[in-house]
MARKOL-405090 format. One record per residue (C-alpha): residue number from 0; residue in one letter; chain; x, y, z. Coordinates in Angstrom, 3 decimals. Example, Ala and Ser with C-alpha at 12.3 -4.5 7.8 and 13.67 -1.06 7.14 Angstrom:
> nr	rest	kette	east	north	up
> 0	a	A	12.300	-4.500	7.800
> 1	s	A	13.670	-1.060	7.140
This chain:
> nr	rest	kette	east	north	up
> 0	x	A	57.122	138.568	78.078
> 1	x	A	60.813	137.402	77.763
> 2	x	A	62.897	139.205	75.491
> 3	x	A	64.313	136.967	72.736
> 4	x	A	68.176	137.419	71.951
> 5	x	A	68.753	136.538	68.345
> 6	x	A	72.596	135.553	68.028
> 7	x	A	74.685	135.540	64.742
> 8	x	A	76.263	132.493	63.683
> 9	x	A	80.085	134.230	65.433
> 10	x	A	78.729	134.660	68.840
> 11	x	A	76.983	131.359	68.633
> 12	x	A	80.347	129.864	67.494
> 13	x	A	82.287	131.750	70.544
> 14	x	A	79.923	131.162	72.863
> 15	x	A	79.838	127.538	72.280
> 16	x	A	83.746	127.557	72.227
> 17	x	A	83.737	129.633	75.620
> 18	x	A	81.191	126.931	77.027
> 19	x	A	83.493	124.099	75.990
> 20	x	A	86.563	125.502	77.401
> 21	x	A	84.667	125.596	80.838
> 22	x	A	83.762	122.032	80.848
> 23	x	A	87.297	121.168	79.756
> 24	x	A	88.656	123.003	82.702
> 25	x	A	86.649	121.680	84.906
> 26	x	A	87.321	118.008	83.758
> 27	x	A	90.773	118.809	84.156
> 28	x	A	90.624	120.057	87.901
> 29	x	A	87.977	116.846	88.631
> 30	x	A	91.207	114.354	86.971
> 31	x	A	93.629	116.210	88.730
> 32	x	A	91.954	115.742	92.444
> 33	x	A	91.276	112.477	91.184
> 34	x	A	94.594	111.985	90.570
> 35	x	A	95.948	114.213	93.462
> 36	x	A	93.780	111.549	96.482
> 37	x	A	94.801	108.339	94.444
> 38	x	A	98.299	109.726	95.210
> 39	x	A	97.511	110.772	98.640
> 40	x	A	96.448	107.299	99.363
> 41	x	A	99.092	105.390	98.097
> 42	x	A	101.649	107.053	100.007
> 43	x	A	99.414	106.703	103.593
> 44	x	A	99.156	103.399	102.803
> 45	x	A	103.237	103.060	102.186
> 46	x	A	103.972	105.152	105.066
> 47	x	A	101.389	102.768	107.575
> 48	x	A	102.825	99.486	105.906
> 49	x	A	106.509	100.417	106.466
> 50	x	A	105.504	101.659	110.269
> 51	x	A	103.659	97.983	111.159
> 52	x	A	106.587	96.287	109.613
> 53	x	A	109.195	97.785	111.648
> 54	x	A	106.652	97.938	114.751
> 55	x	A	106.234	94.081	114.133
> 56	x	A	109.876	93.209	113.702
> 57	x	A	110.762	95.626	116.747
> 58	x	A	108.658	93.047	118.787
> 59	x	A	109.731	89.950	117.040
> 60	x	A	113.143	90.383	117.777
> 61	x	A	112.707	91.241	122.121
């Protein structure tokens, strides 16, 4: 049979702090790749759209 661990109302409170400290942290890091590919994106996308353009207006003007 399983051992029961009785815990006092402290280490209930710190473990339940601890516990929501991890799932802030890890909110963070999931925002900040969010963040981090929306970025990524935007600037691929700038880089390609500035590339056609000049590819197109290199054509358009032989």
């Amino acid at each position: 049979m399983a051992k029961v661990i009785q815990q006092t109302p402290e280490t209930a409170l710190l473990t339940a702090r601890i516990e929501d400290l991890r799932k802030n942290i890890t909110l963070i890091g999931r925002d900040s790749r969010f963040a981090a590919g929306l970025w990524v994106g935007f600037v691929k996308g700038l880089a390609i759209g500035i590339f056609v353009s000049l590819l197109l207006a290199g054509l358009g003007i032989m």
